[in-house]
N, CA, C and O of each residue as an XYZ file, in Angstrom:
540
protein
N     105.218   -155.115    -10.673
C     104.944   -155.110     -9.254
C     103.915   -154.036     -8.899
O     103.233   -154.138     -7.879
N     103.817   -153.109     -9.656
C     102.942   -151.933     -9.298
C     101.524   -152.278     -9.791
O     100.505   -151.803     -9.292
N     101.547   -152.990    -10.630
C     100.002   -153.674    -11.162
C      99.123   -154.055    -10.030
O      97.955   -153.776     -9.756
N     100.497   -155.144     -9.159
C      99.568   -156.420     -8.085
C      99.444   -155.038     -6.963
O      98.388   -154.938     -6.337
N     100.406   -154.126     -6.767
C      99.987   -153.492     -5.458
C      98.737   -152.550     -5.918
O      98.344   -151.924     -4.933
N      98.100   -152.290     -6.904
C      97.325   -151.606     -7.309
C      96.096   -152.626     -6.873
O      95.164   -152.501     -6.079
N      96.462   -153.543     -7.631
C      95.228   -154.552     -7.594
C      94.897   -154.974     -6.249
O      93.776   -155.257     -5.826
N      96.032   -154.984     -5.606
C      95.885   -155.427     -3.619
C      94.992   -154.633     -3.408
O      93.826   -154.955     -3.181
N      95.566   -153.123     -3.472
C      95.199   -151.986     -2.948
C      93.212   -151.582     -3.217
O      92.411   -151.052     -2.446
N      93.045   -152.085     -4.529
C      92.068   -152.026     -4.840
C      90.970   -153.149     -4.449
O      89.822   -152.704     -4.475
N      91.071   -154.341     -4.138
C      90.447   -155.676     -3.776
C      90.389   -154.922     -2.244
O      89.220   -155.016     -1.868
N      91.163   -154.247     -1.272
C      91.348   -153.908     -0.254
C      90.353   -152.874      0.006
O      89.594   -153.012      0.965
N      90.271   -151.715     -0.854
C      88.973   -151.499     -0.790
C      87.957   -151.264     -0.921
O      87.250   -150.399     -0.403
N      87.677   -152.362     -1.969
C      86.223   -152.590     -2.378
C      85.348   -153.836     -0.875
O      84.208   -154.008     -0.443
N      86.735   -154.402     -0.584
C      86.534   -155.132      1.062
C      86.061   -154.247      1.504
O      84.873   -154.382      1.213
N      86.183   -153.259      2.111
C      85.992   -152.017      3.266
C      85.000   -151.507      3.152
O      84.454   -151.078      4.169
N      84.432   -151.366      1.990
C      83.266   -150.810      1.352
C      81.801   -151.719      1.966
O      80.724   -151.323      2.414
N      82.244   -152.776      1.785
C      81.351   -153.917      1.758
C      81.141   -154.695      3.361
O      81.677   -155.773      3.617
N      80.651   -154.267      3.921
C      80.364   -154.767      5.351
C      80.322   -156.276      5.666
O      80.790   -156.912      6.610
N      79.650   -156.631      4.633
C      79.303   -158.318      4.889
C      80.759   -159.242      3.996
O      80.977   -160.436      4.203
N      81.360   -158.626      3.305
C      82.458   -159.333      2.661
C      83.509   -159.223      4.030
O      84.242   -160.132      4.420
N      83.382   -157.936      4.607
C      84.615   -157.832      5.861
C      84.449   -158.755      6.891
O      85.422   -159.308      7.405
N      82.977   -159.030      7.332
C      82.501   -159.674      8.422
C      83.069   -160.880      8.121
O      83.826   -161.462      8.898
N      82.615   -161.476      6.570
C      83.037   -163.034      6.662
C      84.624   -163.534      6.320
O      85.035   -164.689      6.427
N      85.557   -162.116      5.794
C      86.846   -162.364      5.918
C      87.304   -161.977      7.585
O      88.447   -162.323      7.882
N      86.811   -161.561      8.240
C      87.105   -161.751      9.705
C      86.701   -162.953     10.666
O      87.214   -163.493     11.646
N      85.559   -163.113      9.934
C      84.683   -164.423     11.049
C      85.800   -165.790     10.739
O      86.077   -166.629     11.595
N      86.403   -165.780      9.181
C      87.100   -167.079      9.092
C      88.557   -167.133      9.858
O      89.059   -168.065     10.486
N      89.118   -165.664      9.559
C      90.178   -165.215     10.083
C      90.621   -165.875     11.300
O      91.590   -166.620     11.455
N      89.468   -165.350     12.410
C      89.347   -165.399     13.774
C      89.188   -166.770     14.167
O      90.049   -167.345     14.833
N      87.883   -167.445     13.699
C      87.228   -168.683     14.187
C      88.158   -169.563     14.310
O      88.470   -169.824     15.472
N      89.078   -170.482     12.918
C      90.261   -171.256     13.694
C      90.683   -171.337     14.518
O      90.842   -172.345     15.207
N      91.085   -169.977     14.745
C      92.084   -168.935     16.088
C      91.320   -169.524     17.373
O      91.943   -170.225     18.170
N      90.298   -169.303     17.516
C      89.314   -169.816     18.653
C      89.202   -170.983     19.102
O      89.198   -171.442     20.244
N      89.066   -171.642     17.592
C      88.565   -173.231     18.095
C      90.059   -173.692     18.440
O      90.083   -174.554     19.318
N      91.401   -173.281     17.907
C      92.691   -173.714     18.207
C      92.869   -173.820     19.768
O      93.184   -174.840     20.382
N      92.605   -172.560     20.302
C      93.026   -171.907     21.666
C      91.706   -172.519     22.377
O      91.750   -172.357     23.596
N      90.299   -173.321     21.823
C      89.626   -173.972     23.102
C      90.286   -175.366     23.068
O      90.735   -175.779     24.136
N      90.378   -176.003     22.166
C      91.345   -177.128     21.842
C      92.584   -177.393     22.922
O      92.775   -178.281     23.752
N      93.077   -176.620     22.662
C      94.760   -176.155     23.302
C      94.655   -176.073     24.703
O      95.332   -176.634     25.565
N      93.366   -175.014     24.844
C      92.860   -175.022     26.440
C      92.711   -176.835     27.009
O      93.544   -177.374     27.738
N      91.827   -177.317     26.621
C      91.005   -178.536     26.703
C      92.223   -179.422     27.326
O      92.340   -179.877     28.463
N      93.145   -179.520     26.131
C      94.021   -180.915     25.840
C      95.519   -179.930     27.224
O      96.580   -180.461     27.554
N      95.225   -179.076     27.505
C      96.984   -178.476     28.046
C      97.066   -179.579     28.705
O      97.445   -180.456     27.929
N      96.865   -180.078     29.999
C      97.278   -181.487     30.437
C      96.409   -182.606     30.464
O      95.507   -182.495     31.294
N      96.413   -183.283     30.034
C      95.703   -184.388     29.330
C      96.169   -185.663     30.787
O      95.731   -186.811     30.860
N      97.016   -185.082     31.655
C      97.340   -186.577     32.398
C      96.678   -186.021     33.986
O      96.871   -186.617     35.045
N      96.060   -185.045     33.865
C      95.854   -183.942     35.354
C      95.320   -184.910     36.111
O      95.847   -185.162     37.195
N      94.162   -185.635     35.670
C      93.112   -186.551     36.361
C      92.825   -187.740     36.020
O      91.779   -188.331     36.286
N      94.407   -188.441     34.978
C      94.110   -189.973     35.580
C      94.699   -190.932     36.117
O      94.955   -192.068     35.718
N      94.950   -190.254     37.305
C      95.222   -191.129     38.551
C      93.954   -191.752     39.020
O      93.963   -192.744     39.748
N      92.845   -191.167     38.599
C      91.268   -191.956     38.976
C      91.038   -193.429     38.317
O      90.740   -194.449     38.938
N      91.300   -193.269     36.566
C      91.228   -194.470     36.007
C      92.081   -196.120     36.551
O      93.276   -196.331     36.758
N      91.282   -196.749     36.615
C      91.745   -198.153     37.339
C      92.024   -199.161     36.138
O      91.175   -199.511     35.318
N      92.995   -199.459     36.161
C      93.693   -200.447     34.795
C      94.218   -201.733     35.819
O      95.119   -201.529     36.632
N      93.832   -202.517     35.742
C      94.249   -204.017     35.987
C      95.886   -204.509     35.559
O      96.176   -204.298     34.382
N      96.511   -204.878     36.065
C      97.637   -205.261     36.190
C      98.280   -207.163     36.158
O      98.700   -207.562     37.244
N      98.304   -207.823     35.387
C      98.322   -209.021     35.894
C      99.302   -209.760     34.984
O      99.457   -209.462     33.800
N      99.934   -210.709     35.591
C     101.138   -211.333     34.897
C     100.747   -213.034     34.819
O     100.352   -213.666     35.799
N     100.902   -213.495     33.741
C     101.007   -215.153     33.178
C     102.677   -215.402     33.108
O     103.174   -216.492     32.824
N     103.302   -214.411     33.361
C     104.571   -214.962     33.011
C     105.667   -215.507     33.717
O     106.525   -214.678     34.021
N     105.880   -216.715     34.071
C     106.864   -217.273     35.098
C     107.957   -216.865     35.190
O     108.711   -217.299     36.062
N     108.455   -215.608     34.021
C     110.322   -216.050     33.872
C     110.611   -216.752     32.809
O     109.907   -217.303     31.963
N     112.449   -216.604     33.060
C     113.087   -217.613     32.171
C     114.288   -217.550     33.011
O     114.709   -216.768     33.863
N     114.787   -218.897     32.354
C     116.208   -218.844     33.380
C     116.925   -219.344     32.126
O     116.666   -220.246     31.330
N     118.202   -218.191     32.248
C     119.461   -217.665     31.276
C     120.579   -218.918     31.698
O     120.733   -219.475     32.785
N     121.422   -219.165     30.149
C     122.378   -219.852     30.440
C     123.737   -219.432     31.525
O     124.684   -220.216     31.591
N     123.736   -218.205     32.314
C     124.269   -218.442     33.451
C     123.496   -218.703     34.773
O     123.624   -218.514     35.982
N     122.961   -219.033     34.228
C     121.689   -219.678     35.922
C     121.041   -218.543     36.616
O     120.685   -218.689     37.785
N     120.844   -217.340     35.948
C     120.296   -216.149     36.596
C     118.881   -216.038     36.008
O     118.701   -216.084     34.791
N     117.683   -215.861     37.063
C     116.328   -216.247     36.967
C     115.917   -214.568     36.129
O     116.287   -213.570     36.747
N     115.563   -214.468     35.480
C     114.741   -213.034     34.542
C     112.922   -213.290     34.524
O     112.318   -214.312     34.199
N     112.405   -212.057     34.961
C     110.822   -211.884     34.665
C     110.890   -210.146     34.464
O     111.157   -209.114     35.080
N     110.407   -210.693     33.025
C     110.499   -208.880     32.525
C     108.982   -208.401     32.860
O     108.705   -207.209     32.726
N     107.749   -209.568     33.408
C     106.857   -209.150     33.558
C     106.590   -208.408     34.916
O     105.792   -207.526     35.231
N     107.399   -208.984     35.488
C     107.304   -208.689     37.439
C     108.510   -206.872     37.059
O     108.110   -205.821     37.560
N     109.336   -206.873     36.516
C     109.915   -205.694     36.200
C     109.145   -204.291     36.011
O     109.064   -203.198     36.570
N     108.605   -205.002     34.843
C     107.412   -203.851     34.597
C     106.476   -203.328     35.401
O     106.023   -202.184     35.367
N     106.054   -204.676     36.514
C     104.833   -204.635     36.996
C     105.397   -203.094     38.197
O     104.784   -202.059     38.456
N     106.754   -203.575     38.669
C     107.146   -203.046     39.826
C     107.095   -201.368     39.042
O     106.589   -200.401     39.613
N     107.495   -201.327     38.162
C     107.753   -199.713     37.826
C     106.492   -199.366     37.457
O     106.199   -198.183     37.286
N     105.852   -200.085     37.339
C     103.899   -199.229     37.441
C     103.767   -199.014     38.517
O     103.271   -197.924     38.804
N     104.140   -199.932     39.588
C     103.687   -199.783     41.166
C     104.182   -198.401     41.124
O     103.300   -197.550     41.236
N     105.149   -198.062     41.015
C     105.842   -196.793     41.388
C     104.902   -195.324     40.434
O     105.021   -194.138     40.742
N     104.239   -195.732     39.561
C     103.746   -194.743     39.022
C     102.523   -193.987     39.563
O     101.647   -194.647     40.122
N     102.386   -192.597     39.437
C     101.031   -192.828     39.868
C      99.965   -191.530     39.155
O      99.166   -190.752     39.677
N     100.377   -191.737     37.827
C     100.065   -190.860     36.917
C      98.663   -191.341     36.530
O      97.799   -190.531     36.196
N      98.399   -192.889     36.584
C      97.628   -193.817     36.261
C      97.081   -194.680     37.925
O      97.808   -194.816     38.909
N      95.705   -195.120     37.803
C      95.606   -196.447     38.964
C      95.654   -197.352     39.247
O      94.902   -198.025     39.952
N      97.187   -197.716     38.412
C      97.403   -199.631     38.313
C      96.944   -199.982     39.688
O      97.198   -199.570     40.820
N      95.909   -201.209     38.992
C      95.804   -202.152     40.174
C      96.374   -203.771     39.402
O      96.614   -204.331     38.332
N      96.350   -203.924     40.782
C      97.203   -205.302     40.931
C      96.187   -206.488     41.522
O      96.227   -206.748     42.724
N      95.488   -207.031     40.837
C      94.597   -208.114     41.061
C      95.387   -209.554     41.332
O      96.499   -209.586     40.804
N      95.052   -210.601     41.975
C      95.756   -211.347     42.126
C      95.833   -212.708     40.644
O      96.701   -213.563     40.470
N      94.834   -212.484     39.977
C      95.069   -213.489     38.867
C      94.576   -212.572     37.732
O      93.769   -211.665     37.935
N      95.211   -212.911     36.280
C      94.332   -212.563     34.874
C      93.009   -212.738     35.099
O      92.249   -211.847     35.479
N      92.665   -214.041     34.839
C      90.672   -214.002     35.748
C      90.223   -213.277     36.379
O      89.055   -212.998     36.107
N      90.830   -212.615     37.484
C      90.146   -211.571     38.076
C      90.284   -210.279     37.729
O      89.491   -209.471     38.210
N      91.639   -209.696     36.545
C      91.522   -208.883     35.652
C      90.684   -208.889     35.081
O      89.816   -208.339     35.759
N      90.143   -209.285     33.817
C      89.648   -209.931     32.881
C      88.357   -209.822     33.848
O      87.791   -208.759     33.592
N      87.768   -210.448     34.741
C      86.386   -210.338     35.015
C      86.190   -208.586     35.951
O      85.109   -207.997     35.948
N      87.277   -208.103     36.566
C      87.087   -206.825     36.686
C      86.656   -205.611     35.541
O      86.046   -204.608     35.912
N      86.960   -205.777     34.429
C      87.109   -205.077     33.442
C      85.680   -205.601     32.753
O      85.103   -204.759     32.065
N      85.109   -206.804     32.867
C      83.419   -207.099     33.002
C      82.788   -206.543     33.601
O      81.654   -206.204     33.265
N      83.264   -206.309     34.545
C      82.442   -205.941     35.727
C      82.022   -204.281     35.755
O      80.945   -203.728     35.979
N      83.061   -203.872     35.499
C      82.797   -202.538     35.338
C      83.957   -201.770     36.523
O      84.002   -200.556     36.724
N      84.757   -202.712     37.150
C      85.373   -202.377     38.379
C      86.688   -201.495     37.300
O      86.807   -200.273     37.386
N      87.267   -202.037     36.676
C      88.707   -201.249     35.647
C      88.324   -200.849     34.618
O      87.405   -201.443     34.054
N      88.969   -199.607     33.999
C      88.859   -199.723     32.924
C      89.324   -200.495     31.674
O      88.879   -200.641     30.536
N      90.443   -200.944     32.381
C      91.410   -201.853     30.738
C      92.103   -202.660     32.216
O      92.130   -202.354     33.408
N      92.582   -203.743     31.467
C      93.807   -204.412     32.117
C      94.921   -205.026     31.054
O      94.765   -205.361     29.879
N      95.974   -205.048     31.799
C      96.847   -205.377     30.940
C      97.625   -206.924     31.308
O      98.277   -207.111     32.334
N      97.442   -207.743     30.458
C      98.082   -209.185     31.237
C      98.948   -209.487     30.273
O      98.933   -209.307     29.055
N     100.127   -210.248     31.420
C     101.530   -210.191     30.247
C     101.148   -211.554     30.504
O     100.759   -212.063     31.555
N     101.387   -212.227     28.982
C     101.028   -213.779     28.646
C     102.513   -214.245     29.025
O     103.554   -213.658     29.322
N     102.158   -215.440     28.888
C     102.896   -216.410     29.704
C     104.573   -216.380     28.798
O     105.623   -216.535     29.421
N     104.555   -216.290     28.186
C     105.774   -215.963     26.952
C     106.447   -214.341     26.672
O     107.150   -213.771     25.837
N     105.758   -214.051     27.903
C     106.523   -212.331     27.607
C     107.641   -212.359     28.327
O     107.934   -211.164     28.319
N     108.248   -212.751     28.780
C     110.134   -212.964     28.913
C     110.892   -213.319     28.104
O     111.986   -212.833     27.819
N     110.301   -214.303     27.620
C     110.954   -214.763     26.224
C     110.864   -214.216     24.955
O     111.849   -214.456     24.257
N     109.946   -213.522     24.411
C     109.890   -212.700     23.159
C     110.437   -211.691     23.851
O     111.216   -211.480     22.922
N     110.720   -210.929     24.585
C     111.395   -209.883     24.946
C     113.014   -209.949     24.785
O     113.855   -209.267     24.198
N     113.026   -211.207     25.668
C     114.949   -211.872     25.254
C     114.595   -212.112     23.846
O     114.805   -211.022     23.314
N     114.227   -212.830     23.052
C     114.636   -213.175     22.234
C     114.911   -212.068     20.772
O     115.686   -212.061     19.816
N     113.786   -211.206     21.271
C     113.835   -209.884     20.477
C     115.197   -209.186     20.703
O     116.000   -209.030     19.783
N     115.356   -208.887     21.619
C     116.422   -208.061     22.344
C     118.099   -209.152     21.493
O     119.121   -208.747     20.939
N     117.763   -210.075     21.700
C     118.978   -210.281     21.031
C     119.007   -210.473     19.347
O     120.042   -210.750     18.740
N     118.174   -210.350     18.939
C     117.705   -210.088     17.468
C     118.548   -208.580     16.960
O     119.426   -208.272     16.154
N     117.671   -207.896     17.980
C     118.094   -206.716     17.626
C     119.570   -206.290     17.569
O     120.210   -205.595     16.780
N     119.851   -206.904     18.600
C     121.696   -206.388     18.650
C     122.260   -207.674     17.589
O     123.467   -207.746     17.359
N     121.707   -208.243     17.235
C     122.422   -209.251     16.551
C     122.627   -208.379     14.821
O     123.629   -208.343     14.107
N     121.557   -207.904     14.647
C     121.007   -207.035     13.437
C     122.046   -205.660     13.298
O     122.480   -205.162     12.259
N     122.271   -205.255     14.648
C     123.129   -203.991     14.989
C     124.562   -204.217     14.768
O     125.224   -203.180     14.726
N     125.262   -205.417     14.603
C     126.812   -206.088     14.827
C     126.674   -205.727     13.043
O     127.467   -205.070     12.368
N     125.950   -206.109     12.787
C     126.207   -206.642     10.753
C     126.898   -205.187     10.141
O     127.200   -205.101      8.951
């Protein structure tokens, strides 16, 4: 053990000695450190300002109606708990087409359209899953 603290001790300062060996074991030291903390700065809230961005909102999906006669649209569900958000600028266009040509246009940035079968892969998943969960 007294070898390596010799040898520390000595690598330590022939460093000290040497101006330009110290500079560039400090410059690497530090620099990460920097670019971490402008990074860190940059990204701290990442959601501050987009309530500006405009995302299209639009549903193909009619529903389904369950063998106790109760009507389900997981698309109109969703749609409603975006309404409520406002972290983001869901808009609510009245057809996919006019999603879809907003997002041409340059009016949204993205839109999101639930196809006509998104009630049903949702049920049908959903009971997959718990079916998978019983075994």
């Amino acid at each position: 053990m007294r070898t390596i603290l010799s040898i520390f001790r000595n690598d330590i300062g022939s460093v000290c000695r040497r101006f330009f060996a110290l500079a560039i074991i400090v410059a690497i030291s530090i620099l990460p450190a920097l670019y971490a903390w402008v990074n860190i700065y940059a990204n701290g809230n990442p959601y501050a300002n987009t309530g500006e961005i405009q995302i299209a909102v639009a549903s193909l999906d009619p529903g389904l109606d369950l063998e106790d006669g109760t009507h389900i649209n997981m698309a109109e569900e969703v749609s409603e708990d975006l309404r409520t958000s406002d972290k983001i600028g869901w808009q609510f266009p009245d057809s996919a087409k006019e999603a879809v040509e907003g997002v041409e246009s340059g009016k949204y940035y993205a839109a999101v359209i639930f196809e006509d079968n998104f009630t049903y892969n949702f049920i049908t998943s959903s009971r997959l899953c718990s079916m998978t969960r019983r075994r």
